[in-house]
Backbone bond lengths (Angstrom), bond angles and torsions (degrees), N, CA, C in turn:
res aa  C-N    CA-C-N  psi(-1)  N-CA   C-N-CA  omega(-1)  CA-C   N-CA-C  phi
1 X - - - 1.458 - - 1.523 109.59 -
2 X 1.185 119.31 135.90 1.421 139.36 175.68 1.907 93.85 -76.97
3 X 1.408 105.04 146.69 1.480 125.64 133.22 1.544 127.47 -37.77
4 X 1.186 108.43 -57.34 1.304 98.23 170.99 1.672 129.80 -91.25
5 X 1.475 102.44 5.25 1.817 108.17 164.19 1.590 106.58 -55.37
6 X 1.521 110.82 -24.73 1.395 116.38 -152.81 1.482 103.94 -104.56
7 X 1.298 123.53 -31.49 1.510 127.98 -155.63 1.198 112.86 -126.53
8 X 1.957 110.88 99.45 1.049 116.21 -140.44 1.865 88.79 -99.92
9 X 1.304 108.93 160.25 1.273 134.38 -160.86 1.614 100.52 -58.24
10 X 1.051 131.59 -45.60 1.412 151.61 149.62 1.455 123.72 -19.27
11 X 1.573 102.12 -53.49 1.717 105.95 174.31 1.329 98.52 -113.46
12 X 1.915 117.41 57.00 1.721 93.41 135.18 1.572 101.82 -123.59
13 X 1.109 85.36 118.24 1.746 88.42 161.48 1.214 129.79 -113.36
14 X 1.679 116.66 124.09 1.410 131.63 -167.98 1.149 123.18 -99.05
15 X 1.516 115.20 31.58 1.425 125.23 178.04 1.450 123.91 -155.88
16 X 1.437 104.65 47.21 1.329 108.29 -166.93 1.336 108.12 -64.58
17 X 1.677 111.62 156.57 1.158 124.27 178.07 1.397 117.84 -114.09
18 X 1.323 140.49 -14.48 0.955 160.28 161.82 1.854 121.55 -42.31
19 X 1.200 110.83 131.04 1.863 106.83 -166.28 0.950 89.74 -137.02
20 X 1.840 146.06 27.14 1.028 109.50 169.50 1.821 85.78 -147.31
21 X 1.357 137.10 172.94 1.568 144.56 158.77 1.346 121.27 -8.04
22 X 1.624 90.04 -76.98 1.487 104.98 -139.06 2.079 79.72 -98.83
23 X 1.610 98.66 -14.83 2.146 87.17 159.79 1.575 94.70 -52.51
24 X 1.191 97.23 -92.53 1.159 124.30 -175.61 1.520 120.85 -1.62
25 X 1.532 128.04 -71.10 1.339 134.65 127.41 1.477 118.38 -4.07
26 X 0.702 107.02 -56.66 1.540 113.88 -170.29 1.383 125.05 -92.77
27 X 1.519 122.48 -17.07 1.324 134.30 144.48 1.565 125.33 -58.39
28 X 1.282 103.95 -49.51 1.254 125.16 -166.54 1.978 110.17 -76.08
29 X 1.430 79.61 -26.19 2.264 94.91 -170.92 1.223 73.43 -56.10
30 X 1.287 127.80 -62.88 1.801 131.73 -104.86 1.836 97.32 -82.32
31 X 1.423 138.67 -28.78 1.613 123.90 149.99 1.165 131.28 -63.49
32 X 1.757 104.77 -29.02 1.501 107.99 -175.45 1.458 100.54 -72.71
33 X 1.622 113.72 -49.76 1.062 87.13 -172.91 1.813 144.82 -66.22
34 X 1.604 92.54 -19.53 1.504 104.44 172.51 1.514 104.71 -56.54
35 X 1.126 129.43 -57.69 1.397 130.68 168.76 1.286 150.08 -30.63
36 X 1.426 75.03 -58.73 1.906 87.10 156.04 1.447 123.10 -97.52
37 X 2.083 130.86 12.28 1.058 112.70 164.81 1.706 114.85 98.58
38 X 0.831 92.88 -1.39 1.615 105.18 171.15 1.300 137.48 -123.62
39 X 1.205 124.31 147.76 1.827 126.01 -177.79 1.407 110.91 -51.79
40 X 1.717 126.95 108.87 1.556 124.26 155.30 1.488 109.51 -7.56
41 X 2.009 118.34 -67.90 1.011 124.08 -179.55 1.816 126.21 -30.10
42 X 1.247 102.20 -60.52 1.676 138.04 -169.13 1.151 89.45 -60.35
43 X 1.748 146.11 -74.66 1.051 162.38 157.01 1.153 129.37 -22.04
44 X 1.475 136.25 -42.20 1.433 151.82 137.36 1.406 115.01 -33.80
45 X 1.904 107.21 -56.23 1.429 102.16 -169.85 1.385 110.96 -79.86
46 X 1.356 117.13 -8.76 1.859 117.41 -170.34 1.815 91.75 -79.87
47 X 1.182 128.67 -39.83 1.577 150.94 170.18 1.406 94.38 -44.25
48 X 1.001 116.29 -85.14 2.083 125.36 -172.43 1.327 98.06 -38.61
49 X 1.417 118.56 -49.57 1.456 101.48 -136.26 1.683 91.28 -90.16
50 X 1.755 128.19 -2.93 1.261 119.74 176.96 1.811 95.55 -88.57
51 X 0.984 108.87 -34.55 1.995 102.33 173.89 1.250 101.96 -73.56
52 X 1.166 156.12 11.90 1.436 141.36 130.39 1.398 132.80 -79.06
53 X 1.754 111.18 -1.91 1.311 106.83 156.71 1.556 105.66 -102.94
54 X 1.349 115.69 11.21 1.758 100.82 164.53 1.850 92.37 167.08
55 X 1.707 110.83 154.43 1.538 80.49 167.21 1.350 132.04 -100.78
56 X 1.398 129.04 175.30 1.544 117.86 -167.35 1.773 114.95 -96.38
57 X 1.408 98.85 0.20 1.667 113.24 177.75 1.812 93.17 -67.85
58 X 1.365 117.84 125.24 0.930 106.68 178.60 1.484 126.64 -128.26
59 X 1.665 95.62 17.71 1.654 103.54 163.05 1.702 89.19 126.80
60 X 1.335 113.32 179.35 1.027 136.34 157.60 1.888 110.17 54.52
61 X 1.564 99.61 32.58 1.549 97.67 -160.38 1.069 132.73 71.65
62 X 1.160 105.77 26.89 1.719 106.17 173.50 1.540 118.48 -157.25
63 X 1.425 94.28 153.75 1.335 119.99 -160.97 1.736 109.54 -123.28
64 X 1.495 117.56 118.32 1.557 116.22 159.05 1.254 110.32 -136.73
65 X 1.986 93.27 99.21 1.445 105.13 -172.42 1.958 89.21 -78.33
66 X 1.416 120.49 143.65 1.471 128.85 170.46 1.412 118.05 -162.86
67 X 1.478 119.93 161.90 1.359 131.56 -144.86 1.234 112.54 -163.89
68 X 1.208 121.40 178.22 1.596 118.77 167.62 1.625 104.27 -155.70
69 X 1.162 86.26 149.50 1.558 106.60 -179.78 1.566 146.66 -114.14
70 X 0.827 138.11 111.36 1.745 119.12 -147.47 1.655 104.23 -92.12
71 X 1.142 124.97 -6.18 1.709 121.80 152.02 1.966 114.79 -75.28
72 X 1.283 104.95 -16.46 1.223 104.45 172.59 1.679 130.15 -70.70
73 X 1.233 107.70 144.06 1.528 109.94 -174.38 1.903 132.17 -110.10
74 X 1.890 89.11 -17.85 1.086 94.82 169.16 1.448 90.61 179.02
75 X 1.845 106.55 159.56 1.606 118.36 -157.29 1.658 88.51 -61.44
76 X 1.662 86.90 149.27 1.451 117.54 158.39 1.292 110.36 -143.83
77 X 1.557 108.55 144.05 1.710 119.99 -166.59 1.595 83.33 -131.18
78 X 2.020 88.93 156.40 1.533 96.06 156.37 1.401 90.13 -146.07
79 X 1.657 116.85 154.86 1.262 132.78 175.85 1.708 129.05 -105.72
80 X 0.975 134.10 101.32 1.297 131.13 172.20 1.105 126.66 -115.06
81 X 1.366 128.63 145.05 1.638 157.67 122.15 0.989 142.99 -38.33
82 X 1.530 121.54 103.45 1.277 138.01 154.10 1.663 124.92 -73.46
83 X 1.297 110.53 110.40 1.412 110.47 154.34 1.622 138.32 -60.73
84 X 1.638 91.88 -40.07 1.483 110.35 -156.56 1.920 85.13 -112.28
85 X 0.886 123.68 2.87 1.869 126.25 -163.02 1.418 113.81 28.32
86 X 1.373 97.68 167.43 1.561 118.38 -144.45 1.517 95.27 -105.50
87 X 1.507 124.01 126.71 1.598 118.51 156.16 1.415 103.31 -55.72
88 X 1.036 137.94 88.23 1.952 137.65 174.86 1.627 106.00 -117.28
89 X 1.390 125.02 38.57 1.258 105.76 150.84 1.342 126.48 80.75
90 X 1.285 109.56 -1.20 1.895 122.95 -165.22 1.213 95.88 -37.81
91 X 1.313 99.19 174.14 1.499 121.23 152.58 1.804 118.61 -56.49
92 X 1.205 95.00 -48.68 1.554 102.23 -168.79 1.535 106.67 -99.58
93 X 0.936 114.45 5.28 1.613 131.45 173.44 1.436 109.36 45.58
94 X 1.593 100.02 48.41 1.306 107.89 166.11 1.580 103.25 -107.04
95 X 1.736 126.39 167.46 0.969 106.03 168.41 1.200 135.05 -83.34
96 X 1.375 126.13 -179.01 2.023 126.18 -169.37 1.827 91.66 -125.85
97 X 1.714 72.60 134.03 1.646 84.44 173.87 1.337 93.69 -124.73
98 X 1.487 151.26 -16.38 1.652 148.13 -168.48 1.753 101.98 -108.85
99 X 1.131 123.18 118.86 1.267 134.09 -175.37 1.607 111.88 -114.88
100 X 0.843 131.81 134.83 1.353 129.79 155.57 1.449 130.72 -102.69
101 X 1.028 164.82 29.13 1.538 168.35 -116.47 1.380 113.38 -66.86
102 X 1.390 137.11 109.85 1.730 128.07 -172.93 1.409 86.66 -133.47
103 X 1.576 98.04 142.87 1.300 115.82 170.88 1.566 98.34 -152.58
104 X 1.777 83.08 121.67 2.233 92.33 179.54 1.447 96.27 -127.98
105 X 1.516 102.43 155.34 1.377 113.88 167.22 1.632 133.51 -32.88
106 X 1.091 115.99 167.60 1.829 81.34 -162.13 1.857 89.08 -108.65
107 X 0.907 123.46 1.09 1.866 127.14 149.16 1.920 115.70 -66.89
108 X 1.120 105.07 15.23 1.705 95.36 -167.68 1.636 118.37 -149.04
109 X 1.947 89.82 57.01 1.781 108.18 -177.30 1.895 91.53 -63.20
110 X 0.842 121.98 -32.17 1.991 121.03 -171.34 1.884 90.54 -52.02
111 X 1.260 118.19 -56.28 1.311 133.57 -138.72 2.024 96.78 -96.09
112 X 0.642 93.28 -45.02 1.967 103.97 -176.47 1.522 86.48 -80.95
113 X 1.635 166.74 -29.20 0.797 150.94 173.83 1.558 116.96 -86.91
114 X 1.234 116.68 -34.17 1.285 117.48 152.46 1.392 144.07 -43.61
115 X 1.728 101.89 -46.35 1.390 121.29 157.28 1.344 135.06 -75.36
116 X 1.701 90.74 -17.70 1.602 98.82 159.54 1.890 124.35 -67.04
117 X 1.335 77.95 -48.79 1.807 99.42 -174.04 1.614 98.53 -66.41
118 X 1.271 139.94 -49.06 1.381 118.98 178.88 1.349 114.20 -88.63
119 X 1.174 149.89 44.32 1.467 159.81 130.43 1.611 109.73 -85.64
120 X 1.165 113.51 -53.89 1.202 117.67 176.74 1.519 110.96 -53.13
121 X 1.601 118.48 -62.48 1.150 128.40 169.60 1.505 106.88 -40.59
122 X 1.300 145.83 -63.82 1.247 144.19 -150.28 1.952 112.36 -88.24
123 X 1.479 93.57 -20.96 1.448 106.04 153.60 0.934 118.21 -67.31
124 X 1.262 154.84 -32.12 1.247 162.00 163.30 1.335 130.29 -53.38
125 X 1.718 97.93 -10.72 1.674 108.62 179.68 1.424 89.59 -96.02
126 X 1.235 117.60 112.42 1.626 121.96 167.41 1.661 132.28 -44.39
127 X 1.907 100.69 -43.99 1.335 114.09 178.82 1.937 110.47 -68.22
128 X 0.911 108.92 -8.06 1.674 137.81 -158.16 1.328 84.36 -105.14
129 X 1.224 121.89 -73.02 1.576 120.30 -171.51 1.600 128.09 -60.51
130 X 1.753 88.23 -42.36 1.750 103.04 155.81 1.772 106.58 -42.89
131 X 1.321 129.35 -85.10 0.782 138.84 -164.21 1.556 112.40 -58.99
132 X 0.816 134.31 -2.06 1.764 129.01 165.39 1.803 101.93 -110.82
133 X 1.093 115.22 -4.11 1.467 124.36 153.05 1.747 126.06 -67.13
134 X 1.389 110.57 -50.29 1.138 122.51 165.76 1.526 130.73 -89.17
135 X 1.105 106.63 10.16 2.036 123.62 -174.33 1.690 83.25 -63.03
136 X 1.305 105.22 178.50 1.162 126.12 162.75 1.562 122.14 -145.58
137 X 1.442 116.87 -12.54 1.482 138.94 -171.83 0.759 124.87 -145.26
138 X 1.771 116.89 133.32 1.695 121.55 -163.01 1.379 95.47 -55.54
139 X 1.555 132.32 -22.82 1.833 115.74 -170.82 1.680 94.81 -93.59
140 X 1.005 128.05 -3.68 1.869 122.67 162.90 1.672 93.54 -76.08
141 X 1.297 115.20 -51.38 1.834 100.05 -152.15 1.856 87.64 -66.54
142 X 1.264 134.27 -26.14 1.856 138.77 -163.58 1.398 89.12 -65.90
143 X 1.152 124.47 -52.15 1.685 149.39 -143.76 2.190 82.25 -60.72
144 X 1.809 79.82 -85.98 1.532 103.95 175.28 1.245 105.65 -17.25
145 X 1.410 135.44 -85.07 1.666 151.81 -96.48 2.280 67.28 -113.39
146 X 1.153 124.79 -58.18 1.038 125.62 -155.58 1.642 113.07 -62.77
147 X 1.453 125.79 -16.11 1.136 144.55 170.36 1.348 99.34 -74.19
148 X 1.236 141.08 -52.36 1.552 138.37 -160.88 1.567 114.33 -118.74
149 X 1.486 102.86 11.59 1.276 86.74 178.53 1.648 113.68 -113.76
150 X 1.480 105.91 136.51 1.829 124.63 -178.80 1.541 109.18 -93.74
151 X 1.217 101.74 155.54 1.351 108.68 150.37 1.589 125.60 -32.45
152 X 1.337 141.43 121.15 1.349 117.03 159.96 1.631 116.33 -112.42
């Protein structure tokens, strides 16, 4: 499965406005959730309640808030942008401006760890990270993500 089988054109947004988490969360629910069929509400709290066993900011500017869902049928991601970055809790307690959003069925730890592990991995390419830093349009971040993204 590709990255972008999952991350529909709809939930990337490259202009977040949000400066704080549970904004953030809550900006970001609000396409996925139309998308995938579920309440903003419902969707937010499945989000919170995995950043209360630790947070998902995981340093270096970045953020993969993710969850799982048991009405769900197969992964859905949404992507967002910070200009101004997000107080989210990092590791390094710097702020996050690159987000990734995954939400998998809640039968599919093989599949939500996979998609964890190659975001992370592809975050890690700096020139990659540069460049979804400077996008300006959900068809720049498609462009981007579509150059580096494999099978996982």
């Amino acid at each position: 499965m590709k990255i972008l089988e999952a991350l529909h054109r709809d939930a990337i947004l490259t202009d977040l406005s949000s400066r704080d988490k549970k904004g953030l969360i809550e900006e970001m629910a609000a396409p996925v959730a139309r998308i995938i069929g579920v309440s903003c509400p419902e969707l937010v709290h499945v989000l919170m309640e995995r950043e209360r066993l630790g947070s998902t900011g995981i340093g270096m500017g970045i953020g993969i808030p993710h969850g799982k869902l048991k009405s769900l049928d197969s992964l859905a991601m949404g992507f967002g942008l910070s200009r101004k970055g997000v107080d989210y809790d990092t590791l390094d307690g710097r702020p996050a401006h690159l987000f990734f959003m995954l939400i998998t069925p809640e039968n599919s730890t093989g599949l939500h760890l996979k998609a964890l592990a190659r975001i992370a991995r592809m975050l890690k390419n700096e020139p990659f990270k540069e460049k979804l830093l400077r996008a300006q349009t959900p068809d720049d971040i498609i462009s981007i993500i579509q150059a580096e993204d494999e099978d996982f």
